[in-house]
N, C-alpha and C positions, 0 to 999 in steps of 0.2 A: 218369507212373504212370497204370495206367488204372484208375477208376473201377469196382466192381464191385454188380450188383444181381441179385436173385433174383429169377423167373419160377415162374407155376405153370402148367403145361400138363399138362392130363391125369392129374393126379396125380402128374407128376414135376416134382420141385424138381431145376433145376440153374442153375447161375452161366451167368451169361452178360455178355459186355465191355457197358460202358454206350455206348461208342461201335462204331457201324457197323467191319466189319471192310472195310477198304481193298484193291479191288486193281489194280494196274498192267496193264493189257493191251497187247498188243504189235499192237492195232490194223487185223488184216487183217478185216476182217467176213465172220462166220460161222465163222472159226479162230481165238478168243479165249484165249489160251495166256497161263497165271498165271504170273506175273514175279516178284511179291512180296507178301508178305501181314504183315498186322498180326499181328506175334510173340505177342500176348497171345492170340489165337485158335490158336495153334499146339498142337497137339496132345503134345507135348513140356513144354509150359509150362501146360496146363490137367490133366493128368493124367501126370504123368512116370513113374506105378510102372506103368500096364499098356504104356508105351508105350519100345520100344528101339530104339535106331538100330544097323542090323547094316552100313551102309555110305551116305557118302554123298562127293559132290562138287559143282562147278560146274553137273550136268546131273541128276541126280536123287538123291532120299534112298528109303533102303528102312528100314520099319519093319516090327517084328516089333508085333503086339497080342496080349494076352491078357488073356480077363475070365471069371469065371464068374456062374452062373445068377441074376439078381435084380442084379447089378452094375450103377451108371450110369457114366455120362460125360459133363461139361458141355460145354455149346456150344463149340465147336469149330470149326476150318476145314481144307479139304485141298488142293490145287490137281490136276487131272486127275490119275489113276493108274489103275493096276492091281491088283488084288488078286486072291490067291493066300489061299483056303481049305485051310487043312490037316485039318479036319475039317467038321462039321454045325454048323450053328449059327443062332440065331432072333434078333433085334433090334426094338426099337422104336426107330425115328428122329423127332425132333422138330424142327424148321426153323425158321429165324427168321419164319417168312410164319404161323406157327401152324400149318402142317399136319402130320400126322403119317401114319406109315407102318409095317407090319409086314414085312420082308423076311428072307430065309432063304438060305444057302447049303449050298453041299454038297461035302464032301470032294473035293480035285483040279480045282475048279471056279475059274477062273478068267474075272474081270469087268472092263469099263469102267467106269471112273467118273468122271463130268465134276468141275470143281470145285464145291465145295460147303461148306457150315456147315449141321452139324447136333449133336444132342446125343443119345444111345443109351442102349437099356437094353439087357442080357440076358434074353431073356424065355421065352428058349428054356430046357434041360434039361441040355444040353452048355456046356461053355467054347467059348467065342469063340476061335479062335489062328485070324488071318488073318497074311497078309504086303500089306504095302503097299509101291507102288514109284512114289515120285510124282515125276510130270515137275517138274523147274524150270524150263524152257523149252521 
């Protein structure tokens, strides 16, 4: 069982695992492709109501997300994906290193994203509905 404590960054309280999130890399240098990750950082198991699995297997899972305006999400992890905006939407990201970030997308807009643990606000106006499609290997 893992350990649970509270951080304050910036004026947002969110959970975050007391131990380092773990991950397995497949070793090639400069192509570090996520294998496996500490389940308790899984975005499934830190928020399960805004988060839906619409299909998954052996080679990737696709999530549905939705949040509205002022909503958080605790620290979290993702391994490489892609995300798919269905509408507008604004965020504050917070990172285990303390930095933080305001980032926006936009209806139809599709992104990279390497692997990462972060923890989000709504800070935009609109609900959040992104799709995510995240590599397993």
């Amino acid at each position: 069982m893992t350990a649970l404590m509270y951080e304050k960054t910036e004026s947002f309280w969110f959970r975050a695992a007391a131990r380092a999130c773990t991950w397995s890399l497949d070793g090639v240098k400069g192509n570090h492709k996520l294998m496996k990750k500490d389940a308790a950082l899984d975005p499934l198991d830190v928020d399960p109501g805004r988060y839906k699995v619409l299909f998954e297997n052996d080679r990737v899972r696709v999530l549905e997300f939705r949040d509205q305006p002022g909503e958080k999400v605790g620290m979290h992890g993702h391994p490489d994906r892609l995300i798919y905006s269905f509408g507008p939407w604004k965020r504050r990201f917070w990172y285990p290193d303390g930095r933080s970030e305001v980032v926006e997308g936009k209806a139809g807009e599709v992104k990279w994203s390497s692997a990462l643990e972060h923890a989000g606000e709504n800070v935009g106006t609109t609900e959040t509905h992104n799709l995510f499609i995240e590599f397993k290997r």
